[in-house]
C-alpha positions in Angstrom: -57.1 -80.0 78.0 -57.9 -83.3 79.5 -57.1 -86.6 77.3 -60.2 -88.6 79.7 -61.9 -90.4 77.1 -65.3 -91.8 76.6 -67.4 -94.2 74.7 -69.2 -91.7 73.4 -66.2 -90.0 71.8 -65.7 -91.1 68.1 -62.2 -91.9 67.0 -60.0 -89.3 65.8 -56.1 -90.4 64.1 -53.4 -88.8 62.2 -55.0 -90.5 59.2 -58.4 -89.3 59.9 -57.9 -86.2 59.8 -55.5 -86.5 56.3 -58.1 -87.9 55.0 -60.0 -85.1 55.6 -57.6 -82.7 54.1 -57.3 -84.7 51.2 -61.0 -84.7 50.4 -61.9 -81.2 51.3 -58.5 -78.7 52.0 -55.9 -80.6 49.3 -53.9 -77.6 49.6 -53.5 -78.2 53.2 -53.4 -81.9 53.2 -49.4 -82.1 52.7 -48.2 -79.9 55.3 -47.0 -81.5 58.9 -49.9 -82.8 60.8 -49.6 -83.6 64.7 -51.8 -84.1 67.5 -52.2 -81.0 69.6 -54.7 -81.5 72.4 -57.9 -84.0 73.0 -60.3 -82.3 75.4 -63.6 -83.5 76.3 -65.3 -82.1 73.3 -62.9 -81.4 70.6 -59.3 -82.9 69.0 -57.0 -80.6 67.8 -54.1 -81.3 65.1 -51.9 -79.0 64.2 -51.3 -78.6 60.4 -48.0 -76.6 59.8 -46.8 -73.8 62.1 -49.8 -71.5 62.1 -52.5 -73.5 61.5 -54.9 -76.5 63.8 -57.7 -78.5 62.6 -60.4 -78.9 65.7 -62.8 -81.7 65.1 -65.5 -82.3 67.2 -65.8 -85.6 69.1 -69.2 -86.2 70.4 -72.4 -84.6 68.1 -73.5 -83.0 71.2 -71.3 -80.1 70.2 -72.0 -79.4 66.4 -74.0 -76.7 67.5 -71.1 -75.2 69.3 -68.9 -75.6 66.1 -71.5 -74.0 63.8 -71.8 -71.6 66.6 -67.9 -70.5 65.8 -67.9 -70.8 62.7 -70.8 -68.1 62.1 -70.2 -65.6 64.2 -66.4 -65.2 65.4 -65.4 -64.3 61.8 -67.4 -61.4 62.5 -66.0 -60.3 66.1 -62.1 -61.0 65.5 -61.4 -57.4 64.3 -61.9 -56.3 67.7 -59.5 -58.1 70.2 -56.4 -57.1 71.2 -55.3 -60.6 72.3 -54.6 -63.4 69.7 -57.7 -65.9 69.0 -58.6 -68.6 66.6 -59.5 -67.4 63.7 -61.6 -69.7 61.2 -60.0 -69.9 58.5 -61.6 -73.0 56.9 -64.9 -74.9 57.6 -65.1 -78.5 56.9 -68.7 -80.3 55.8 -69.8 -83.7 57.0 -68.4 -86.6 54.7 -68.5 -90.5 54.4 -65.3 -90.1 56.7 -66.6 -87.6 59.6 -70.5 -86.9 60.1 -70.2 -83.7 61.8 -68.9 -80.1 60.3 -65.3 -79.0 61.7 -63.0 -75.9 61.5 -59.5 -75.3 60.5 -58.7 -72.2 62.8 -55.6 -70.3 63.3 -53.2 -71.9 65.9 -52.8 -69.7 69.0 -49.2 -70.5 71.2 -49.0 -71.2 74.9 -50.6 -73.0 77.5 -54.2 -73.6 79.0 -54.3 -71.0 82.0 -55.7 -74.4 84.7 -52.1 -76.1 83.7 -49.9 -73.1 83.8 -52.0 -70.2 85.8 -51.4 -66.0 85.0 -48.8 -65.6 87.2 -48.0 -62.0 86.3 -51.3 -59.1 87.3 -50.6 -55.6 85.3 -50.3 -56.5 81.6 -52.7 -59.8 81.9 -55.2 -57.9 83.8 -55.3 -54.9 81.3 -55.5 -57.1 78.3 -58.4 -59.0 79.8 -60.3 -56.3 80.5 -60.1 -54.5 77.1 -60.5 -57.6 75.4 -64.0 -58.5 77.4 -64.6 -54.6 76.9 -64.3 -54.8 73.5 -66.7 -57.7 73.2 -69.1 -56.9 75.3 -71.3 -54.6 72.7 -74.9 -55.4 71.9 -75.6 -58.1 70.1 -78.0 -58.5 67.2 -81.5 -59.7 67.5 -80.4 -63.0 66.1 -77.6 -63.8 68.1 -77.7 -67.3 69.8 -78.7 -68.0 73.0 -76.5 -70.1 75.2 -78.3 -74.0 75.5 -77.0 -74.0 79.4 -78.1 -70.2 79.8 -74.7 -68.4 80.0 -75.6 -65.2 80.5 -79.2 -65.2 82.2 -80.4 -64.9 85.7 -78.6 -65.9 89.0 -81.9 -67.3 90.1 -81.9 -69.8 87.2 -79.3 -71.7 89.1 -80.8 -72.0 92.5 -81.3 -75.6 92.4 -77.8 -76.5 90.6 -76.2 -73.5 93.5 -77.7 -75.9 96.2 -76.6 -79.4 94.8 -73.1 -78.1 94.4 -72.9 -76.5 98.2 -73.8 -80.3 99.3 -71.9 -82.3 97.1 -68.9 -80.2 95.9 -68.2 -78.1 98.7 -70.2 -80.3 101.6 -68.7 -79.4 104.9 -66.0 -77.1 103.3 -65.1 -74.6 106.2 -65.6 -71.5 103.6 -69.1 -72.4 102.8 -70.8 -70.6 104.6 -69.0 -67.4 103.2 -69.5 -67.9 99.9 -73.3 -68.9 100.2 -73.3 -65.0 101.4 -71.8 -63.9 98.0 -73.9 -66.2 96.3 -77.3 -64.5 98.2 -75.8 -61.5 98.0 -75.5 -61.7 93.8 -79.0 -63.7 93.7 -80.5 -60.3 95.6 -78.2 -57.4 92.9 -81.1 -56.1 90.8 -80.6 -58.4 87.4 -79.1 -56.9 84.1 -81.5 -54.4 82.4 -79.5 -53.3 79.7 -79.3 -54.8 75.8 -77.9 -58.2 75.8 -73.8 -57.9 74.8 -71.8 -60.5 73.3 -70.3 -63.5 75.5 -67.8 -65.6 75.4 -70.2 -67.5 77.7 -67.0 -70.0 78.8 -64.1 -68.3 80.1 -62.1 -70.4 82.1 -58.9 -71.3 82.5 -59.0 -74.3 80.4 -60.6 -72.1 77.8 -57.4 -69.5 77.7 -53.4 -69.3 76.9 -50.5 -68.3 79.2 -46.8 -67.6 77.8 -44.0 -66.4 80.0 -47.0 -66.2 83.0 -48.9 -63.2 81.2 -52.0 -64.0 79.5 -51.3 -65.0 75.7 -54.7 -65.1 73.7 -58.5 -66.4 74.6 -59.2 -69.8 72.4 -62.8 -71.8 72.6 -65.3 -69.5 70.9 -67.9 -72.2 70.8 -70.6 -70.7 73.4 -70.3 -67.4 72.0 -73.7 -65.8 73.0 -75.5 -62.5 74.0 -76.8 -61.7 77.6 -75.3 -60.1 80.9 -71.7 -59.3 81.2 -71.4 -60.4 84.4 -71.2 -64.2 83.3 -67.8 -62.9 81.3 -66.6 -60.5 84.4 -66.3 -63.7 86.4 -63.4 -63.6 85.0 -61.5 -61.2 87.4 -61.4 -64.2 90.0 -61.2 -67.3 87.4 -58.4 -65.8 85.9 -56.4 -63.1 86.9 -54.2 -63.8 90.1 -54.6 -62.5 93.7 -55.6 -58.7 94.0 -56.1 -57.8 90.6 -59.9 -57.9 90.7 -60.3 -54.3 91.6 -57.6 -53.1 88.7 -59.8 -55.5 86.5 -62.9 -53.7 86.8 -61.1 -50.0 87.1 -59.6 -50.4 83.6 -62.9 -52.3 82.4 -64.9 -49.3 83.6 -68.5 -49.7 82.8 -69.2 -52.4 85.2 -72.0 -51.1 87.9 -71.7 -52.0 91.3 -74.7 -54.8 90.7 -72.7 -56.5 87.8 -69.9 -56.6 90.1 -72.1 -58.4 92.7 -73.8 -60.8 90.4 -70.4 -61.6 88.3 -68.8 -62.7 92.3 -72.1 -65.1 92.1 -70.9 -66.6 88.7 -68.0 -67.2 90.3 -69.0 -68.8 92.7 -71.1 -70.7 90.4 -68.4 -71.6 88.2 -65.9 -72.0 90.6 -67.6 -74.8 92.1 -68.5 -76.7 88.8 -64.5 -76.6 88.6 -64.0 -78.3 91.4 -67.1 -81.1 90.5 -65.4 -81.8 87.2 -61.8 -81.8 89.1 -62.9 -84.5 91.3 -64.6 -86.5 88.7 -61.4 -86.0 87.2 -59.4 -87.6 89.8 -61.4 -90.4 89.9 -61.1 -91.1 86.1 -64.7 -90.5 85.8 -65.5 -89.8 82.0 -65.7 -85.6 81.4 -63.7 -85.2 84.6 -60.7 -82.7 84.2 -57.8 -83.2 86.8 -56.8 -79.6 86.8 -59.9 -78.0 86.8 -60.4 -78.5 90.8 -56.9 -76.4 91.2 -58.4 -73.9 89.5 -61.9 -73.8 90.9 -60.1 -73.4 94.4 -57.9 -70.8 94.0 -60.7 -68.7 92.3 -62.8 -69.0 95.3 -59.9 -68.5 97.0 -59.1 -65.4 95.4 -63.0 -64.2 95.4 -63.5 -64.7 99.7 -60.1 -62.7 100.0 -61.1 -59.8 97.8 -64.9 -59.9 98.9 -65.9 -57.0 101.3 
């Protein structure tokens, strides 16, 4: 998580977030409190050994908290891999306008600071997890405000302004503008809309010993086409385990496959966008990010037929 700050971000401190826990979890409120993390959106403290409060820091995202906080209680029985598990909400107060979650506290480190490293068990764990997530959804399940989980073609003009300002005169654009065309033309997803985590990236999971330790960041949960989560297989997972991915996944069609290389081509360059804002200290910018972004484009033009 990056600690690039803004002026939009509202101030979070030790005795904040007491406060907090003195008003609304007392029973919490005396245990050892210490900063965790301060991405772009969030601040995360951890209270004890097995718990971390994440507050919001811009309003922008309340949605994405609320978002959570409804509907990942009701997914959690299924994953294999560790997650955060709400365990408390928190309601606006005099202190801190905008709802928040105390959620259990899952070990390791964020996969763009400390990549998979180790294929087999990683890839088999990621692909049951997104397996066992992606079922239908109910009617009411939220759609995703920056349309996770729709059509390719809904990102033509964003595809074309990251080719010329991202990648510009990048000697491996030309290839992946093929994948890209080549996902845009795979017949779109006709079947129900699934659940998403709608974000996975490697900021957005946790690595211990170089295997994949647990997804975090359930705040896009939405419904729509797998192959915005089955981006993954590149974003992720390290050189050559794509096609093990999708073997042990096993109901991806050979379209999905071609429109989830198209995400991630998609994604992959937003990665390196925000890593070079990064760089530059430019507020949301995320230093590691254009590591990340690289080597899953990388990995996608050396594992594309």
């Amino acid at each position: 998580m990056s600690d690039v700050d803004s002026p939009n971000h509202r101030p979070i401190d030790a005795d904040l977030v007491r406060s907090l826990l003195q008003e609304q979890h007392p029973d919490l409120a005396e245990l050892d409190l210490r900063h965790a993390a301060s991405g772009w959106s969030h601040q995360m403290w951890r209270i004890g050994e097995e718990l971390v409060v994440r507050l919001p820091r811009t309003e922008d995202v309340v949605l994405n908290v609320l978002n959570e906080q409804r509907w990942l209680p009701e997914l959690v029985d299924r994953f294999a891999l560790p997650v955060p598990v709400p365990r408390r909400t928190g309601g606006p107060s005099e202190r801190f306008p905008w709802p928040w979650t105390v959620t259990t506290w899952v070990p390791g480190e964020p996969a763009d600071e400390q990549p998979i490293a180790q294929g087999g068990p990683s890839t088999e764990a990621l692909a049951h997890f997104l397996r066992a997530l992606h079922r239908p959804a109910p009617d009411d399940a939220p759609a995703h405000p920056q349309q996770r989980g729709v059509a390719l073609s809904a990102f033509v003009d964003d595809i074309e302004r990251g080719f010329r300002d991202v990648l510009g005169e990048d000697p491996a654009a030309g290839a992946l503008r093929d994948i890209w065309q080549d996902a845009l033309a795979a017949p779109e997803w006709t079947g129900p809309k699934v659940w998403l985590h709608g974000d996975l990236h490697p900021a957005n999971v946790v690595v211990r010993d170089g295997a994949l330790a647990g997804v975090i960041d359930f705040g896009d949960l939405c419904a729509g086409d797998p192959a915005t989560d089955l981006s993954a297989a590149w974003l992720l997972l390290p050189q050559g385990e794509a096609d093990p991915f999708f073997k042990t996944y096993a109901t991806a069609d050979e379209a999905t496959v071609r429109r989830a290389r198209g995400w991630t081509v998609l994604r992959g360059i937003g990665l390196i966008g925000i890593g070079r804002a990064g760089d530059r200290g430019l507020p949301g910018g995320q230093p590691t990010w254009g590591t990340a972004g690289r080597a899953a484009l990388d990995r996608l033009l050396r594992t594309t037929p």
